[in-house]
C-alpha positions in Angstrom: -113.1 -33.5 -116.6 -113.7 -35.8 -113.8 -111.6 -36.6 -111.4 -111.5 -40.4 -112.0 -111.2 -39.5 -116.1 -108.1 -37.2 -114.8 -106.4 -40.5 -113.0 -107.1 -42.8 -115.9 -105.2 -40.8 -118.0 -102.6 -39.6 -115.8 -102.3 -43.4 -115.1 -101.9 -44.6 -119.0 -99.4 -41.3 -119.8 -97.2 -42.2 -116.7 -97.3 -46.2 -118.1 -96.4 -44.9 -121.5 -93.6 -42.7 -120.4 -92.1 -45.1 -118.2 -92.8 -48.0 -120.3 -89.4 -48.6 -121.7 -87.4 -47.8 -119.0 -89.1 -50.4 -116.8 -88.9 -52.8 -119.6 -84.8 -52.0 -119.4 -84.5 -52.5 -115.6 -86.8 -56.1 -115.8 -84.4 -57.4 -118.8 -81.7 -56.1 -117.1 -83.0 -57.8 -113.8 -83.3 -61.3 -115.7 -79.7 -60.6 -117.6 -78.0 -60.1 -114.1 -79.6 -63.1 -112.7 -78.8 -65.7 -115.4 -75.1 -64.5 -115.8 -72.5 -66.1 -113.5 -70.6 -63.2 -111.8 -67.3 -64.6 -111.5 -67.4 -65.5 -115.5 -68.3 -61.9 -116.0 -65.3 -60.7 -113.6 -63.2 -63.1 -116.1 -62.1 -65.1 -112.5 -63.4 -68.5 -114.5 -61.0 -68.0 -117.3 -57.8 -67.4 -115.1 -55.0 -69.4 -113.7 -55.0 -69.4 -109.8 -51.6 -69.0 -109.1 -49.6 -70.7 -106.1 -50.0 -68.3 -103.0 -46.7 -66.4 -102.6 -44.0 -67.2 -99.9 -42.2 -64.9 -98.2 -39.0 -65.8 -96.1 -38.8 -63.7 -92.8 -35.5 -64.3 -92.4 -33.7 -63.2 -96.1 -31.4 -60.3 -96.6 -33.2 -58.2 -98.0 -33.3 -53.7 -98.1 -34.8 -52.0 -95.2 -37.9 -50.2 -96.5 -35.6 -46.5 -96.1 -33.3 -48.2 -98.8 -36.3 -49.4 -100.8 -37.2 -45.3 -101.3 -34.0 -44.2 -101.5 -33.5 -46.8 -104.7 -36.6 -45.7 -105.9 -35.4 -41.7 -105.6 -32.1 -42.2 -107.3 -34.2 -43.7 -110.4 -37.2 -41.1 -110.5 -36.2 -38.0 -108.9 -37.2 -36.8 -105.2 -41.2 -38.2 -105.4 -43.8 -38.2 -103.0 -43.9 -41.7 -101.5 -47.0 -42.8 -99.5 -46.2 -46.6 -98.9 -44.5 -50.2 -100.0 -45.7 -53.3 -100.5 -43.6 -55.9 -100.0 -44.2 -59.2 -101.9 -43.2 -62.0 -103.8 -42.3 -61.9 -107.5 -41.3 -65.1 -109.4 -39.4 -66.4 -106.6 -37.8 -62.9 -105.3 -38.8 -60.5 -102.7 -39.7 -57.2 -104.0 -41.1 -53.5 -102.8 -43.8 -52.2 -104.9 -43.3 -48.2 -103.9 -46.4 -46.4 -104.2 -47.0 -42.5 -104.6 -49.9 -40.0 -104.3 -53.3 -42.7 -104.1 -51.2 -45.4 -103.9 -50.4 -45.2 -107.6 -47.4 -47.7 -108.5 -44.2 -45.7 -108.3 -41.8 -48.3 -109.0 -40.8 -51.6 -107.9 -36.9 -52.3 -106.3 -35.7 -56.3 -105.8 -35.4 -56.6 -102.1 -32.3 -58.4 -102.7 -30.1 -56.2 -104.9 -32.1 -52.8 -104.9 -32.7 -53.1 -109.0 -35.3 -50.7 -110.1 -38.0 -51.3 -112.5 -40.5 -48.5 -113.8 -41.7 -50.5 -116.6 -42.5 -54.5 -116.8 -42.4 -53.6 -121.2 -44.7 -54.5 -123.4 -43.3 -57.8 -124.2 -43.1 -58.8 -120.7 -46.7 -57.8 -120.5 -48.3 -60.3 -123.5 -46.5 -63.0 -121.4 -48.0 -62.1 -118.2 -51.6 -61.6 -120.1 -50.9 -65.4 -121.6 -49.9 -66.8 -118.2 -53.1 -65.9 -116.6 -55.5 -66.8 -119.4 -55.8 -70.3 -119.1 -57.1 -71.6 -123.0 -54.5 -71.5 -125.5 -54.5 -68.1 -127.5 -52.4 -65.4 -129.2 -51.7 -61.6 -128.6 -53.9 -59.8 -130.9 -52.7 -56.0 -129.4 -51.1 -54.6 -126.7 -51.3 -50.6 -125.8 -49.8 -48.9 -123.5 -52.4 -47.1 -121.7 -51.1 -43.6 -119.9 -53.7 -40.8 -119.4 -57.4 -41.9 -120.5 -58.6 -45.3 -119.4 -60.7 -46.9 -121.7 -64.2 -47.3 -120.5 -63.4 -50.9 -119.6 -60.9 -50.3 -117.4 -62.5 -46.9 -115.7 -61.4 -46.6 -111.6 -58.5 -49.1 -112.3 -54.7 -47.8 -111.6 -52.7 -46.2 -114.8 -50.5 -46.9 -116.5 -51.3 -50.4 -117.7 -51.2 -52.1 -120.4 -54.0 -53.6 -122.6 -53.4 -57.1 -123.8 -56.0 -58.2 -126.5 -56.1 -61.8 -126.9 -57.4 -63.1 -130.2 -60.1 -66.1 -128.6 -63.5 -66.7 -129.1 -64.5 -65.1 -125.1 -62.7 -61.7 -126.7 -60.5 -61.4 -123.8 -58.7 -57.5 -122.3 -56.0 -58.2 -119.9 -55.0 -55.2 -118.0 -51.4 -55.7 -116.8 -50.4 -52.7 -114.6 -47.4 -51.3 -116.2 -44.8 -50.6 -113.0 -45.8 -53.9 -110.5 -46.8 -56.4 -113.7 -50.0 -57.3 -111.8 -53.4 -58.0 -113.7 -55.4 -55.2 -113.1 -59.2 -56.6 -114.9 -59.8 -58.9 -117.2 -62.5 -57.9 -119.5 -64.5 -60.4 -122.0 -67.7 -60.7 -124.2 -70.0 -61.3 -121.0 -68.4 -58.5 -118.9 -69.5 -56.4 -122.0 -73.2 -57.5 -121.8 -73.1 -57.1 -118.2 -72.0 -53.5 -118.3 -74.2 -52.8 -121.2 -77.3 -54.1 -118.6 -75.5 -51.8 -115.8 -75.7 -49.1 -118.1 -79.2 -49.0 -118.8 -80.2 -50.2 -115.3 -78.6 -47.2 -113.7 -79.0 -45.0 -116.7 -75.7 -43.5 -116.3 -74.8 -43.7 -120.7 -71.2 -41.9 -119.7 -69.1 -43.4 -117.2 -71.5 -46.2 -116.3 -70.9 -45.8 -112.4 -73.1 -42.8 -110.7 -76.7 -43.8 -109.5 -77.2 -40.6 -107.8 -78.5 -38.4 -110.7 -81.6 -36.8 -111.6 -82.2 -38.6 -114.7 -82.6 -41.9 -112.6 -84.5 -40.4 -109.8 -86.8 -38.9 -112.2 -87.4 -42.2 -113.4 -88.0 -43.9 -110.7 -90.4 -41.6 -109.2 -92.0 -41.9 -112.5 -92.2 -45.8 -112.5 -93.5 -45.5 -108.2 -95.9 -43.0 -109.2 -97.5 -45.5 -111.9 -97.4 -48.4 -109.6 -99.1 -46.3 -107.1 -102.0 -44.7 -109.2 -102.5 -48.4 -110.8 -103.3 -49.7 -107.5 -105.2 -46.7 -106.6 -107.5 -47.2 -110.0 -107.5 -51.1 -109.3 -109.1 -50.3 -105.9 -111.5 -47.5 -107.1 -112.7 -49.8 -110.0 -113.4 -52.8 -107.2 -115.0 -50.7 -105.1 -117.6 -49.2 -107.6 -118.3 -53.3 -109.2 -119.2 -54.3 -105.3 -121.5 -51.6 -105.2 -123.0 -52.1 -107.8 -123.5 -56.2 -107.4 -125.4 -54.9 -104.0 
């Protein structure tokens, strides 16, 4: 077979194999650029809270009571650091272990220890920050194994489902009562897009595997061989107008 027969079809199996995956990465291209970010991150459906206040001059524990507090309530644990902060109108620490995973969180004021905000106290945190009117659908406690949604994100934490047309997740760390995400319908369809765009079908986070270099070597090595035919095909019409 001649050469030029062999790049033809080289050219048309390449497009063929590669086909759907560029058709992926373009809709996924177009998906990305038509959705507003912040909506996806869920920052368009929150309440912006007043910025916190802190008073350099209270009472409050030295950080070497802060851990002690937190010791007599847990046990002799590995603390790496505190955060101090304000927490509906009182100073707290927020003692964190191994990776800065929440530990506990002592008032500044009277060296109370909490290790768990509750599940109740975590539907009203999940209300508070979603700003349209709705009810709690679910909340789980969520210990081990983080939900696909919530991959990378601090543990435990609790998953508030809200029953609203936007299909809200609000992830309320369990210790500290911060919101962790908020997941909806469009942060869904984003990751969906992600998923096929980096072609990572597990975790949805790793562009450095095989499978996607593979492809794209595929989809550079059809571009390239296009051109290549494009040029040939020129060429051989010029000479023969001459």
């Amino acid at each position: 077979m001649h050469w030029k027969k062999k790049s033809y079809l080289a050219h048309r199996w390449l497009g063929l194999l590669i086909s759907v995956q560029l058709l992926a990465w373009s809709v996924g291209g177009l998906v990305f650029s038509l959705m507003d970010i912040e909506t996806v991150r869920g920052n368009r459906d929150r309440v912006t809270a007043a910025p916190s206040v802190i008073n350099p001059l209270a009472d409050i524990l030295t950080p070497e009571q802060a851990v002690a507090a937190a010791r007599r309530a847990l046990g002799d644990v590995d603390v790496s650091g505190l955060v101090l902060r304000s927490r509906e109108s009182q100073l707290v620490f927020d003692v964190l272990g191994v990776e800065s995973r929440p530990l506990a969180v002592v008032n500044a004021s009277d060296s109370r220890v909490c290790t768990d905000i509750g599940a109740e106290e975590a539907k009203r945190i999940a209300i508070a920050d979603f700003q349209f009117t709705a009810q709690v659908e679910s909340v789980e406690l969520i210990e081990d194994e983080a939900p696909l949604e919530y991959r990378g994100k601090r543990l435990p934490a609790y998953r508030v489902i809200l029953d609203h047309a936007k299909a809200p997740h609000i992830f309320v760390c369990a210790v500290t009562g911060d919101v962790q995400a908020r997941r909806n319908r469009s942060w869904r369809i984003f990751d969906f897009f992600w998923m096929l765009h980096i072609m990572d079908y597990g975790q949805r986070e790793n562009f450095n595997h095989w499978l996607l270099t593979g492809a794209s070597a595929m989809a550079v090595a059809t571009s390239a061989t296009g051109i290549l035919l494009w040029g040939l095909r020129l060429k051989r019409r010029r000479r023969a107008a001459t």
